[in-house]
C-alpha positions, 0 to 999 in steps of 0.5 A, spaced: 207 223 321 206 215 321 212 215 324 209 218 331 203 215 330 207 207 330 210 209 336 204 212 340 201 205 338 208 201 340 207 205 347 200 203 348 200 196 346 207 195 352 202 199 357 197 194 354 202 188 355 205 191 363 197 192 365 196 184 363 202 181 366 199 186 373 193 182 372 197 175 370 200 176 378 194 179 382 188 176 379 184 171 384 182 166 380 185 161 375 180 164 369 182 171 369 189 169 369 189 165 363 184 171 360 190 175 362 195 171 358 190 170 352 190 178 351 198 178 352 198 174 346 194 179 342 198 184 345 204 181 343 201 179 336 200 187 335 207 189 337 210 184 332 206 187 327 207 194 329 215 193 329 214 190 322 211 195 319 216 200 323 222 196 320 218 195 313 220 188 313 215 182 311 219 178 316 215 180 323 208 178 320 210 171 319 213 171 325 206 174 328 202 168 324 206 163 328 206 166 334 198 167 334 197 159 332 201 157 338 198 162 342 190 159 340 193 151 341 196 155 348 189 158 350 185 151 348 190 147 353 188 151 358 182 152 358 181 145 356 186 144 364 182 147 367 175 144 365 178 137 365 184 137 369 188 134 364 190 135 357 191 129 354 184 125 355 
């Protein structure tokens, strides 16, 4: 039974991810964009882990660790562009 519900929740999270890159495309402003791509982030975070527990390996959850850690300082620096102009003051 977990076994369906692993997969419903991989579906999900890819229906998730194809829904935000649509946004990362047609969004009118480069804040909703960057909002996009923030939330792909934690979908793809949610993936890793998904497929972790789905192959039963504690390989993926360290992947996902540094892939949330470059995501935030990925977020920040965008957010920071957008406020300032540049990232490096």
């Amino acid at each position: 039974m977990i076994l369906y519900a692993l997969i419903f929740a991989i579906a999900c999270f890819c229906a998730a991810l194809l829904f935000n890159l649509y946004r990362v495309v047609k969004a009118p402003g480069v804040t909703d964009r960057v909002l996009a791509l923030d939330t792909m982030a934690v979908n793809a975070i949610a993936l890793i882990v998904l497929f972790g527990i789905y192959e039963g390996t504690a390989m993926f959850f360290e992947a996902s660790l540094l892939y949330a850690m470059t995501g935030f300082v990925a977020t920040v620096a965008f957010a920071k562009f957008i406020l300032r102009g540049d990232i490096i003051e």
